[in-house]
HTML snippet that shows the backbone in 3Dmol.js (N, CA, C, O; Angstrom):
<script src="https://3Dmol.org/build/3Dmol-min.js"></script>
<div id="view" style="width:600px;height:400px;position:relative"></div>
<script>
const pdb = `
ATOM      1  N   UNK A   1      -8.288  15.242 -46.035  1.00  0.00           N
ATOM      2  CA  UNK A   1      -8.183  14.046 -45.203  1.00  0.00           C
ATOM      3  C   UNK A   1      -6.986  14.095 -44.264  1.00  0.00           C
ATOM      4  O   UNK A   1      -6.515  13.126 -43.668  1.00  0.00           O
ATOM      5  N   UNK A   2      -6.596  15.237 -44.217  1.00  0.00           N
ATOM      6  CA  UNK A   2      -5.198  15.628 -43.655  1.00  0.00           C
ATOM      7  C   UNK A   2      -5.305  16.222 -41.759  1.00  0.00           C
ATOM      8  O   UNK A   2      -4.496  16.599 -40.911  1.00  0.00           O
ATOM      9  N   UNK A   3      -6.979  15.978 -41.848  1.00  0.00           N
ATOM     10  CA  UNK A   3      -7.184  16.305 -40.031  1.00  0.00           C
ATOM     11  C   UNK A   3      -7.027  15.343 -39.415  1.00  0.00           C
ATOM     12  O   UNK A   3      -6.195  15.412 -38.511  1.00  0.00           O
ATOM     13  N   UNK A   4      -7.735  14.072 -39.631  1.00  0.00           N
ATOM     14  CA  UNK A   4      -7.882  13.090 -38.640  1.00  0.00           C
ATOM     15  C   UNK A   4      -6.412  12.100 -38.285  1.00  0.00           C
ATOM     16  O   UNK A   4      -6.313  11.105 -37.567  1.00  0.00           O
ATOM     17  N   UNK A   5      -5.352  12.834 -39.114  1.00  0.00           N
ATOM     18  CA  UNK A   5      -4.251  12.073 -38.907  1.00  0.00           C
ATOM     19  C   UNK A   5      -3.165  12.586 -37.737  1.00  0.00           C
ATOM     20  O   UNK A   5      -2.149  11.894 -37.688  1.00  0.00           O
ATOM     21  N   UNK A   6      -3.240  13.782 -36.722  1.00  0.00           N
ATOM     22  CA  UNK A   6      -2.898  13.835 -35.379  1.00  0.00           C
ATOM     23  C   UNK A   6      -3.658  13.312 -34.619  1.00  0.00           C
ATOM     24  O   UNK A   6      -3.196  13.027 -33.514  1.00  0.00           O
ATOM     25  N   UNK A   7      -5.253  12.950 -34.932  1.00  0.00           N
ATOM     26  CA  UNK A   7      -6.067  12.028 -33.912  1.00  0.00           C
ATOM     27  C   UNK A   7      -5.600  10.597 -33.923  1.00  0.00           C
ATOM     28  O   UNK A   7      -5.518   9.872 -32.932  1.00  0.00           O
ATOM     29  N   UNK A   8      -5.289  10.262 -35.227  1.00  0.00           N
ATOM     30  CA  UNK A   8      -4.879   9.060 -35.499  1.00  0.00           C
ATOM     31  C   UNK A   8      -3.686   8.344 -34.640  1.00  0.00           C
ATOM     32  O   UNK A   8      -3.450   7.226 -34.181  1.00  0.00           O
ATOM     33  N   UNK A   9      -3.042   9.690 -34.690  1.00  0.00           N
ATOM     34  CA  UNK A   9      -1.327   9.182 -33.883  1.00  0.00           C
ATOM     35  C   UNK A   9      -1.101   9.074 -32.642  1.00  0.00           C
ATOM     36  O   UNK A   9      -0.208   8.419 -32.105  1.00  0.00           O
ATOM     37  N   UNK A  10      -2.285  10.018 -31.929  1.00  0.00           N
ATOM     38  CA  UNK A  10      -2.599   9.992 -30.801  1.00  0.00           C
ATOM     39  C   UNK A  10      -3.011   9.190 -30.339  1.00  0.00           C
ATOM     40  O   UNK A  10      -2.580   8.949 -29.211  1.00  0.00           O
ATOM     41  N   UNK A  11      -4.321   8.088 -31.031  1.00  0.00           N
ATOM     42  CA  UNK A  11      -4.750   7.154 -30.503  1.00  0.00           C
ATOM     43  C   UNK A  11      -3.784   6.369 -30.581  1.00  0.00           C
ATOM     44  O   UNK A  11      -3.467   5.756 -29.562  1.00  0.00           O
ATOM     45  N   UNK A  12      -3.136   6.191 -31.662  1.00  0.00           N
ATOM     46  CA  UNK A  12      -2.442   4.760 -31.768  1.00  0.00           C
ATOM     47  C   UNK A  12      -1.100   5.017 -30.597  1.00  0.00           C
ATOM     48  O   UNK A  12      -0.694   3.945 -30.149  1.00  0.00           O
ATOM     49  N   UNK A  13      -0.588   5.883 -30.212  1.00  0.00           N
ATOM     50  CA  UNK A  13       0.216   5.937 -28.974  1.00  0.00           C
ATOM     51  C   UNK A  13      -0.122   5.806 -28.047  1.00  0.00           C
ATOM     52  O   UNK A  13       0.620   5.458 -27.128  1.00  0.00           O
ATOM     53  N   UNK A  14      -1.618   6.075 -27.886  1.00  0.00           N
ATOM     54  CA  UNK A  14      -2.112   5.866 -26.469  1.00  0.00           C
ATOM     55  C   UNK A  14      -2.278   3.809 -26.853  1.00  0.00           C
ATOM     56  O   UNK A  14      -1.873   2.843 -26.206  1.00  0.00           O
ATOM     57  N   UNK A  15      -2.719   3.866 -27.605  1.00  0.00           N
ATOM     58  CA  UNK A  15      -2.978   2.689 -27.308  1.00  0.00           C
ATOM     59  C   UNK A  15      -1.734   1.209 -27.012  1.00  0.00           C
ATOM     60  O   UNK A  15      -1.742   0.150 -26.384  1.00  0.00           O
ATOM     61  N   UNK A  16      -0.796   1.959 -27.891  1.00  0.00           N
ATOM     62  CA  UNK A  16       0.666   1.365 -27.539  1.00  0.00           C
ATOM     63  C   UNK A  16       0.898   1.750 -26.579  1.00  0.00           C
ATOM     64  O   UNK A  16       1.373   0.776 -25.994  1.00  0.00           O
ATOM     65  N   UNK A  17       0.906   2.639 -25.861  1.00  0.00           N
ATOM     66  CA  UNK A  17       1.617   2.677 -24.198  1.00  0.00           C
ATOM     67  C   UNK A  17       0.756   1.667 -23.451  1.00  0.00           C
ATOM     68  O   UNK A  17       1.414   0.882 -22.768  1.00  0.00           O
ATOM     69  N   UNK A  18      -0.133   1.560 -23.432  1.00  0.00           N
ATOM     70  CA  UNK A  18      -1.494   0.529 -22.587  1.00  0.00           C
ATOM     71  C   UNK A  18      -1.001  -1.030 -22.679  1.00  0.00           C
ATOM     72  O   UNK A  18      -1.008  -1.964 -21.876  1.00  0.00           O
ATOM     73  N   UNK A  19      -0.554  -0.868 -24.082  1.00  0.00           N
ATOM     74  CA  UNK A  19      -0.631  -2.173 -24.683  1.00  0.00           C
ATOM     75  C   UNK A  19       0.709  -2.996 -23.677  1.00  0.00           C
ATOM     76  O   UNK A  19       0.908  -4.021 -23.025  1.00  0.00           O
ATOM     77  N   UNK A  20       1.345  -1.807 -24.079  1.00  0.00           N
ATOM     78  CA  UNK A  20       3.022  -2.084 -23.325  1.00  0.00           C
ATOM     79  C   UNK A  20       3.159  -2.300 -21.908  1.00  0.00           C
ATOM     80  O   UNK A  20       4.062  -2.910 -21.334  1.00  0.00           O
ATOM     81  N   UNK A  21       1.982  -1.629 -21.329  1.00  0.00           N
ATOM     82  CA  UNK A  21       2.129  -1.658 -19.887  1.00  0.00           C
ATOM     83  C   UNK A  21       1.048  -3.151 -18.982  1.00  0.00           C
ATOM     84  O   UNK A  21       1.111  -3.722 -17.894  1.00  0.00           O
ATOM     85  N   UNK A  22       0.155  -3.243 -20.220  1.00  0.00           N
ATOM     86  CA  UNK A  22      -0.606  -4.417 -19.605  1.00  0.00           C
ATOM     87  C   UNK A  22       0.212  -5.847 -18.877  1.00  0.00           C
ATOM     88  O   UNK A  22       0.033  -6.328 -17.759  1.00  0.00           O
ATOM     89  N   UNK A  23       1.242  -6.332 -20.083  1.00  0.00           N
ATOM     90  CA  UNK A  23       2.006  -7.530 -19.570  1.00  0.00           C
ATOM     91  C   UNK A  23       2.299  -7.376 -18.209  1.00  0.00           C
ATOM     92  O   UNK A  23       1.949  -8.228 -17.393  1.00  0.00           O
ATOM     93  N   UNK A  24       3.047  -6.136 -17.819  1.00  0.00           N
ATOM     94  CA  UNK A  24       4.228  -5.947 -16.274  1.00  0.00           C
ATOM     95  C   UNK A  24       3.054  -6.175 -15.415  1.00  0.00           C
ATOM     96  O   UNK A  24       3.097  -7.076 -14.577  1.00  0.00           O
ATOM     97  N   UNK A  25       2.079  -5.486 -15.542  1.00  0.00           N
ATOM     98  CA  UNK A  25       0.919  -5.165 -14.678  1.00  0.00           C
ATOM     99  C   UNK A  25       0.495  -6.633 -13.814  1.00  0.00           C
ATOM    100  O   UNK A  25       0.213  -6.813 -12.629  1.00  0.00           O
ATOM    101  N   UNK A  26       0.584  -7.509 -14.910  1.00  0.00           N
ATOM    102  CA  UNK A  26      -0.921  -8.696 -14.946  1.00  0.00           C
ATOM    103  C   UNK A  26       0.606  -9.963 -14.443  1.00  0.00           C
ATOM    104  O   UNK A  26       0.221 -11.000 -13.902  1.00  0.00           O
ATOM    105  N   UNK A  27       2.106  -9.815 -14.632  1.00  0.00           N
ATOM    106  CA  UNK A  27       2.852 -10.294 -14.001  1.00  0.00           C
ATOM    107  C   UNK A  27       3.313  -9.740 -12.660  1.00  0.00           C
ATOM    108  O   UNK A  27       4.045 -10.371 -11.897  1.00  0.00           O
ATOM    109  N   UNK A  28       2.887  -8.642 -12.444  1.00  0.00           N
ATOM    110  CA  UNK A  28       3.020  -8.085 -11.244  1.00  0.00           C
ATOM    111  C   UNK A  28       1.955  -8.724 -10.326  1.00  0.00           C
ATOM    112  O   UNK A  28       2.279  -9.299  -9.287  1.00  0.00           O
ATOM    113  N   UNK A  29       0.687  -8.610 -10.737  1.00  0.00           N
ATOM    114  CA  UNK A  29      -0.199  -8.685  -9.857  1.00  0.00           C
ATOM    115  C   UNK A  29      -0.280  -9.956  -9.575  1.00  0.00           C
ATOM    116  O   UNK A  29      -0.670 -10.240  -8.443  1.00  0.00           O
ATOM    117  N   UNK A  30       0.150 -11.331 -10.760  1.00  0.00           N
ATOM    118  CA  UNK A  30      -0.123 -12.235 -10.613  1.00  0.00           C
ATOM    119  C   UNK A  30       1.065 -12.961  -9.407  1.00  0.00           C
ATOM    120  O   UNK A  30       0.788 -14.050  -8.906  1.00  0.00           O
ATOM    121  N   UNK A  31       2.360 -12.237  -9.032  1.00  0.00           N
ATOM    122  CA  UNK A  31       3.287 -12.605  -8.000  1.00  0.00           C
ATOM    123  C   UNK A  31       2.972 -12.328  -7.083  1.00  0.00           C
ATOM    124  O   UNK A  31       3.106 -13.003  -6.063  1.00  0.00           O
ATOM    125  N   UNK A  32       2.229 -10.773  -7.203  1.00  0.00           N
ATOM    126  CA  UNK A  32       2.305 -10.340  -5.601  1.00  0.00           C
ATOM    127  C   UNK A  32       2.910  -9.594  -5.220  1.00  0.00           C
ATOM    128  O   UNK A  32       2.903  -9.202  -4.054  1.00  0.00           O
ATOM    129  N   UNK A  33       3.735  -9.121  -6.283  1.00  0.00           N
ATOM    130  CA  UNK A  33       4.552  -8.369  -5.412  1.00  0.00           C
ATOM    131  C   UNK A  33       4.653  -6.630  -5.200  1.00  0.00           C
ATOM    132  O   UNK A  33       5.477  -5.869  -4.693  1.00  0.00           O
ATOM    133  N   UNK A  34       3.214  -6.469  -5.951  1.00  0.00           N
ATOM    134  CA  UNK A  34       2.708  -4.914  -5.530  1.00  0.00           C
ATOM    135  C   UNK A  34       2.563  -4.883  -4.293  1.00  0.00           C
ATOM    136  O   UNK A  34       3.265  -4.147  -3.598  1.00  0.00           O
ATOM    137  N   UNK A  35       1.527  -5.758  -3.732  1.00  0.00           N
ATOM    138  CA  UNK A  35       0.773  -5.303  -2.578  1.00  0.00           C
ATOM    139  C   UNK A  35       1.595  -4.764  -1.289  1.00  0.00           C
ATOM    140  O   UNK A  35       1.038  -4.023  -0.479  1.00  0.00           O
ATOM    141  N   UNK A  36       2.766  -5.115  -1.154  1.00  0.00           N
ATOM    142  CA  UNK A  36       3.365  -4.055   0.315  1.00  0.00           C
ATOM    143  C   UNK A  36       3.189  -3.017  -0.239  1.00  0.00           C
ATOM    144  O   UNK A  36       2.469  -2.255   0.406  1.00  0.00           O
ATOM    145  N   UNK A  37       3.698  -2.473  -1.603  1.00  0.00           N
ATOM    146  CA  UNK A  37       4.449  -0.883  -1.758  1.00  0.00           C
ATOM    147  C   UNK A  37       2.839  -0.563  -2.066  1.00  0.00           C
ATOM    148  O   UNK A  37       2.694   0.202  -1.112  1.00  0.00           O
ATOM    149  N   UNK A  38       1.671  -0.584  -2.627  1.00  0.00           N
ATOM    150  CA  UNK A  38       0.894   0.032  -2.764  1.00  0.00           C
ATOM    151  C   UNK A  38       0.052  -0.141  -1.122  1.00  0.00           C
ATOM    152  O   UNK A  38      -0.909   0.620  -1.012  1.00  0.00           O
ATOM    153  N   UNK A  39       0.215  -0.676  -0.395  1.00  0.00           N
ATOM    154  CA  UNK A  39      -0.089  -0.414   0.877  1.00  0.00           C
ATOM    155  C   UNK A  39      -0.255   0.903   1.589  1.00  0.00           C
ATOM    156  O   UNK A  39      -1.194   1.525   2.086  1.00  0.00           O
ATOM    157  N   UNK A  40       1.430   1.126   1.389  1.00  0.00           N
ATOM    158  CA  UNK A  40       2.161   2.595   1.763  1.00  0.00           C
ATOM    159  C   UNK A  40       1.618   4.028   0.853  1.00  0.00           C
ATOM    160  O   UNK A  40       2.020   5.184   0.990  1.00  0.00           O
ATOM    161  N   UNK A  41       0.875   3.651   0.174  1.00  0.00           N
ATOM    162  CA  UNK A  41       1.038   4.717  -0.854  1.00  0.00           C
ATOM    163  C   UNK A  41      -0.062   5.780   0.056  1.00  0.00           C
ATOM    164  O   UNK A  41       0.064   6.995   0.206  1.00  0.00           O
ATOM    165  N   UNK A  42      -1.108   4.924   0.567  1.00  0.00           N
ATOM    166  CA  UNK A  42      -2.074   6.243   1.387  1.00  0.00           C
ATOM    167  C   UNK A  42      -1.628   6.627   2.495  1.00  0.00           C
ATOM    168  O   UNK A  42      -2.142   7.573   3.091  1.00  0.00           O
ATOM    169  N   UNK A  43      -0.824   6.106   2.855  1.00  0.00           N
ATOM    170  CA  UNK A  43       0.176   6.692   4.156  1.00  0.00           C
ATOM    171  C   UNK A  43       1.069   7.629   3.442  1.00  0.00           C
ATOM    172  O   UNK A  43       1.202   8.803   3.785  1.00  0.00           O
ATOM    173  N   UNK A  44       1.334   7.393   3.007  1.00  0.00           N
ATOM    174  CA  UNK A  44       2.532   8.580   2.490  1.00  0.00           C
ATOM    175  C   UNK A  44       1.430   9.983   1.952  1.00  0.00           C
ATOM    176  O   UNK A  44       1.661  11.153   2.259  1.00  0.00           O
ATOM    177  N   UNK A  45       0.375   9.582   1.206  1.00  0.00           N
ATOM    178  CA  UNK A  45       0.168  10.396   0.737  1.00  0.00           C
ATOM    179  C   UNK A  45      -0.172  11.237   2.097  1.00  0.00           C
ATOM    180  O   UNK A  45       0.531  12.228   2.294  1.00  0.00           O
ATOM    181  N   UNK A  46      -1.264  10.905   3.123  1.00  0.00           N
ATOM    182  CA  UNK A  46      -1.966  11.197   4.371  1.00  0.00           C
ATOM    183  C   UNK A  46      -0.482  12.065   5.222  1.00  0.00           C
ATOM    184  O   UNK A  46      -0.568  13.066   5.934  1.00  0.00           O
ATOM    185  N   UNK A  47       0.803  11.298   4.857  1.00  0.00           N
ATOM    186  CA  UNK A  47       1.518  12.092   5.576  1.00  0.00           C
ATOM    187  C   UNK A  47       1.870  13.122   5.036  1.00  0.00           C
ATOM    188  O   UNK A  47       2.600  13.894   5.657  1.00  0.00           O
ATOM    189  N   UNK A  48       1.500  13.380   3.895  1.00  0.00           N
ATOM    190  CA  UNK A  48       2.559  14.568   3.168  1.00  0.00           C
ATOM    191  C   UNK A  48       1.072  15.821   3.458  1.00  0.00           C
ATOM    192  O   UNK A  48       1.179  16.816   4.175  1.00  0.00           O
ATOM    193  N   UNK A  49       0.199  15.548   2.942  1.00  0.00           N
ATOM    194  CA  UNK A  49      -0.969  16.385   3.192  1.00  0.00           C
ATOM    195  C   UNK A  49      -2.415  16.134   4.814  1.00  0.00           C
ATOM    196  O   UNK A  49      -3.201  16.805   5.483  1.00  0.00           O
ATOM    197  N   UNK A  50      -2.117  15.276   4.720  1.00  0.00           N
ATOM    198  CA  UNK A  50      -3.035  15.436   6.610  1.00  0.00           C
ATOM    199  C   UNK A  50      -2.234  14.550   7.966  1.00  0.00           C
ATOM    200  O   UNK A  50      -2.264  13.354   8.256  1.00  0.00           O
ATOM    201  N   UNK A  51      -1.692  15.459   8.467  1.00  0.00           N
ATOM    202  CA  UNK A  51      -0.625  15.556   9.469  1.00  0.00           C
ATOM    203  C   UNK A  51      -1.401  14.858  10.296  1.00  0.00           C
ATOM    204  O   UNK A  51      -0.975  13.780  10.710  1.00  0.00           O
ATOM    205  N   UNK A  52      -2.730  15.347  10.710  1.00  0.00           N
ATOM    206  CA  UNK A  52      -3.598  14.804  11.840  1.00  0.00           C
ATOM    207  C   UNK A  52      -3.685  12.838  11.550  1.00  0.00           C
ATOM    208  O   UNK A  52      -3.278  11.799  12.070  1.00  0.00           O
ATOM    209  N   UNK A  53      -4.255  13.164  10.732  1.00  0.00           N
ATOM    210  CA  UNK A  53      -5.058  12.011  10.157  1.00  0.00           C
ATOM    211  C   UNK A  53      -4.127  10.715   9.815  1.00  0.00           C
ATOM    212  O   UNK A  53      -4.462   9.539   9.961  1.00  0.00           O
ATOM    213  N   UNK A  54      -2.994  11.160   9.371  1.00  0.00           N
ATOM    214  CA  UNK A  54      -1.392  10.627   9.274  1.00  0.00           C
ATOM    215  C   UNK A  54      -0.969   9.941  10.792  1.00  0.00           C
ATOM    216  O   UNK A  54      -0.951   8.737  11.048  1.00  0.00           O
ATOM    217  N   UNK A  55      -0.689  10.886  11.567  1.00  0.00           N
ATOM    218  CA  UNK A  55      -0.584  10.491  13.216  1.00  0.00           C
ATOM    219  C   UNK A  55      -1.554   9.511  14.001  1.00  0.00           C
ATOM    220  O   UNK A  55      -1.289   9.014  15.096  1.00  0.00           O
ATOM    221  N   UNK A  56      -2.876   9.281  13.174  1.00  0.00           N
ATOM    222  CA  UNK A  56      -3.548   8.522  13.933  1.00  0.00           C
ATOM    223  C   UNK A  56      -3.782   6.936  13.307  1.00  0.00           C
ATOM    224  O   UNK A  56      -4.166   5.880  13.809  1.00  0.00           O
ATOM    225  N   UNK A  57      -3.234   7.449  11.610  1.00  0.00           N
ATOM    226  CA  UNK A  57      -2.743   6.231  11.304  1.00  0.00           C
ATOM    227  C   UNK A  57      -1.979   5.329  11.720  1.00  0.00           C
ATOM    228  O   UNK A  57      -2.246   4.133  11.833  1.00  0.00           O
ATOM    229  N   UNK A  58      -0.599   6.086  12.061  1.00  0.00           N
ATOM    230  CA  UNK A  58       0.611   5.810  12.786  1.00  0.00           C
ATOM    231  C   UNK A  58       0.247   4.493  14.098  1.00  0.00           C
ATOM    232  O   UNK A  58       0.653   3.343  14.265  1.00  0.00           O
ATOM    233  N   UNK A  59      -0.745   5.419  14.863  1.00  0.00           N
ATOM    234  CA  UNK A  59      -0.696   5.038  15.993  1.00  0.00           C
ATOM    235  C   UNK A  59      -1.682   3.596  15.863  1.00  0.00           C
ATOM    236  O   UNK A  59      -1.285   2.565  16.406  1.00  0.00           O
ATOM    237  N   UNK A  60      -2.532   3.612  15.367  1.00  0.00           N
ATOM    238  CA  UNK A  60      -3.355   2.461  14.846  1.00  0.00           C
ATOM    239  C   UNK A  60      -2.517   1.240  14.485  1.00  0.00           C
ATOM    240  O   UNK A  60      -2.763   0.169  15.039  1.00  0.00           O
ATOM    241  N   UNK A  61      -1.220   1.378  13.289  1.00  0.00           N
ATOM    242  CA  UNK A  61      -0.656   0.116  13.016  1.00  0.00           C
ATOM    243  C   UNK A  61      -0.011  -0.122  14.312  1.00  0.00           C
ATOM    244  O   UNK A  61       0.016  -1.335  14.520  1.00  0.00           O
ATOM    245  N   UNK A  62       0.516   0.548  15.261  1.00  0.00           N
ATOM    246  CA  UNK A  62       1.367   0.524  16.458  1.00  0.00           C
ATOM    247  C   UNK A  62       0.684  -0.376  17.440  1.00  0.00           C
ATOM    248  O   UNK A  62       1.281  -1.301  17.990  1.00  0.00           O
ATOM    249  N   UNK A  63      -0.492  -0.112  17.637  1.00  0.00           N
ATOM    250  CA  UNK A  63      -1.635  -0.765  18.469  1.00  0.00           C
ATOM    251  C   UNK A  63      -1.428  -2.519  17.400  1.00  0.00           C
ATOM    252  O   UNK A  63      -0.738  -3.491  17.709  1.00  0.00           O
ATOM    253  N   UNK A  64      -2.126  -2.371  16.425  1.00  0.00           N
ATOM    254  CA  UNK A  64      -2.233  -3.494  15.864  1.00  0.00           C
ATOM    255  C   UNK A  64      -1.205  -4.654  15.637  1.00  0.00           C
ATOM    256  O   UNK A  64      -1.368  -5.856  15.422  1.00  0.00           O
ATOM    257  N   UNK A  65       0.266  -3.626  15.798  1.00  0.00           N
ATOM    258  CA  UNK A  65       1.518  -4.580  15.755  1.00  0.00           C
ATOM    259  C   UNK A  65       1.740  -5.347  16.858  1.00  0.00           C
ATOM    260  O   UNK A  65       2.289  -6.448  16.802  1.00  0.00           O
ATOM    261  N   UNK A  66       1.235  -4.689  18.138  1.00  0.00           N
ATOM    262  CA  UNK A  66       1.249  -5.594  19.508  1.00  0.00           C
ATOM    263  C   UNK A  66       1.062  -6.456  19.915  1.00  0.00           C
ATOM    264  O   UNK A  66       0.029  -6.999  19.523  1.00  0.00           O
ATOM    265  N   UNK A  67       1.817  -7.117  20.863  1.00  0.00           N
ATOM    266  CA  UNK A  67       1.542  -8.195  20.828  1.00  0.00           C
ATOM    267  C   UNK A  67       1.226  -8.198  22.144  1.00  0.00           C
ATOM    268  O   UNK A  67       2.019  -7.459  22.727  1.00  0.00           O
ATOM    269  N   UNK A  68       0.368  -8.726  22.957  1.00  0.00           N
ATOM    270  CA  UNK A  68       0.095  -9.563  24.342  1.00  0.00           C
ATOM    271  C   UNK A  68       1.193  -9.768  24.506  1.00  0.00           C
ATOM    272  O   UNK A  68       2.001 -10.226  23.698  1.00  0.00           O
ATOM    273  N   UNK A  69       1.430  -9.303  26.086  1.00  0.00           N
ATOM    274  CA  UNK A  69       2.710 -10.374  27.106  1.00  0.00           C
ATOM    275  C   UNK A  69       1.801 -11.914  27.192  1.00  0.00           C
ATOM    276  O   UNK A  69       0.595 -12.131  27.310  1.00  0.00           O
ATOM    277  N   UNK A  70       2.836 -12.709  27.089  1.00  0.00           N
ATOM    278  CA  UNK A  70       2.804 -13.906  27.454  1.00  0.00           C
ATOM    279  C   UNK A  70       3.912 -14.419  28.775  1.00  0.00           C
ATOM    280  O   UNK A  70       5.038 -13.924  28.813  1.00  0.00           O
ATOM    281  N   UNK A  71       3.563 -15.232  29.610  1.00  0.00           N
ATOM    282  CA  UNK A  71       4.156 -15.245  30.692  1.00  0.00           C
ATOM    283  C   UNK A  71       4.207 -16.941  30.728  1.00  0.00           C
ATOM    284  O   UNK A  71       3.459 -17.689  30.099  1.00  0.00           O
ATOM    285  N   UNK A  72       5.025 -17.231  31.410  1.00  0.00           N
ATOM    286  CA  UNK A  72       5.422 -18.303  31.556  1.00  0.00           C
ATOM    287  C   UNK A  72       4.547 -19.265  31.871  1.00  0.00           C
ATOM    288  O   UNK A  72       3.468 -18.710  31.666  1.00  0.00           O
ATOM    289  N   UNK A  73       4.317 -20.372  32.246  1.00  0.00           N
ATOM    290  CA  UNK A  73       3.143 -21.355  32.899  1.00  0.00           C
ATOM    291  C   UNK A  73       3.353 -21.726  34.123  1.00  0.00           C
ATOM    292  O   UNK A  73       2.651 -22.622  34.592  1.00  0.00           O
ATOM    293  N   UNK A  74       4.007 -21.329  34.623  1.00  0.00           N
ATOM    294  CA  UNK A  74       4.922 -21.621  36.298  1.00  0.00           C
ATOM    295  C   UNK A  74       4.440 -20.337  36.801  1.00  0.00           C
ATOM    296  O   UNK A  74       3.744 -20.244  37.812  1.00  0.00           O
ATOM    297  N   UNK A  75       4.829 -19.310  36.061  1.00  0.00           N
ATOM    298  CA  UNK A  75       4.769 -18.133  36.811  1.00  0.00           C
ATOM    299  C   UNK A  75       3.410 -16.898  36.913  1.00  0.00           C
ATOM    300  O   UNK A  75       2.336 -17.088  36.342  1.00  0.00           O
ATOM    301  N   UNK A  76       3.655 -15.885  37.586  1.00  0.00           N
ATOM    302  CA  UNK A  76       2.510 -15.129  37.356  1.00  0.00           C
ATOM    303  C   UNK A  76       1.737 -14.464  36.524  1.00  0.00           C
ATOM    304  O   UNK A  76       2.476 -14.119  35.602  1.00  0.00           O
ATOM    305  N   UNK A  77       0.719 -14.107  36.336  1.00  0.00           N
ATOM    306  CA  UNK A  77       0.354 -13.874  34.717  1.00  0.00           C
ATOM    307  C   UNK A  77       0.497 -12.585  34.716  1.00  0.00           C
ATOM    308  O   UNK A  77       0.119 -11.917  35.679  1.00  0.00           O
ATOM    309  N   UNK A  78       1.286 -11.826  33.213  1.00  0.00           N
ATOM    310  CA  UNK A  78       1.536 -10.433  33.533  1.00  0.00           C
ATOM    311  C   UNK A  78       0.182  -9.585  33.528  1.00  0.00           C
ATOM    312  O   UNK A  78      -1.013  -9.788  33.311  1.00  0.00           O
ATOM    313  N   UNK A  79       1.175  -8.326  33.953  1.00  0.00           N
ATOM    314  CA  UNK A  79       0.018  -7.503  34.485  1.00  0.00           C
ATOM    315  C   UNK A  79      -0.562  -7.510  35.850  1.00  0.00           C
ATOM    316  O   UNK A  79      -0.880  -6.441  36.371  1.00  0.00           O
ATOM    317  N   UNK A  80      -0.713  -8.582  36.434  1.00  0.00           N
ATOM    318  CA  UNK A  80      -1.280  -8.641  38.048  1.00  0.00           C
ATOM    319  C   UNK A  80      -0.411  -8.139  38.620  1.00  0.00           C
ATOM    320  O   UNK A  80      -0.980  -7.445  39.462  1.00  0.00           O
ATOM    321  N   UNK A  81       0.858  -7.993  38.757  1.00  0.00           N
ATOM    322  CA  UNK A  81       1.644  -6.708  40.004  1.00  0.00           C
ATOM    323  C   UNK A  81       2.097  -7.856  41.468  1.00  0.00           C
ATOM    324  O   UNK A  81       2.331  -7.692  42.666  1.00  0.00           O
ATOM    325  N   UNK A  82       2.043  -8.976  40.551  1.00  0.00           N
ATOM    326  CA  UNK A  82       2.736  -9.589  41.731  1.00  0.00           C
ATOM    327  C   UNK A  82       3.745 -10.371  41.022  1.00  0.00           C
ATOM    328  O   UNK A  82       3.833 -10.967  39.948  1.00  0.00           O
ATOM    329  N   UNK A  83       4.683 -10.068  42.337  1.00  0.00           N
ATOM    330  CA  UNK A  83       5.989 -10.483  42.044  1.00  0.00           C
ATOM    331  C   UNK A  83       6.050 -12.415  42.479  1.00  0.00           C
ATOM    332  O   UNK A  83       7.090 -13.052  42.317  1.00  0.00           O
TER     333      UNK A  83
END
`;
const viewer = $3Dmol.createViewer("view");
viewer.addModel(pdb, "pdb");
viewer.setStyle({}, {cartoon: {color: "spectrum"}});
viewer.zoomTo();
viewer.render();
</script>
């Protein structure tokens, strides 16, 4: 009866690490305050292994961060080229 007792220890560690990690998880998720850093995580990864694919990420949030000129209400609306 002396086999099933490294299966035994194994499970029961796996199951204590799980056990241990569920609380942080389910208070993490319930704040919020994963979601920036796991954002980044496919960017980073995309940058470390696809250079291309990385760069066009880049350029995508860049586009999306933009903002429209807004121009005054008196004055000319940008972009038309008149002064």
């Amino acid at each position: 009866m002396r086999v099933p007792l490294p299966y035994l220890v194994l499970f029961g560690g796996t199951a204590a690490v799980m056990v241990f990690f569920t609380g942080p998880a389910r208070l993490i998720r319930g704040h919020g305050a994963a979601g920036a850093g796991l954002g980044e995580v496919p960017a980073a990864y995309e940058e470390a292994l696809r250079a291309r694919s990385h760069g066009a990420h880049c350029e995508i949030r860049t586009q999306a961060e933009r903002e429209a000129p807004t121009g005054s209400p008196d004055g000319p609306r940008p972009g038309t080229g008149k002064a």
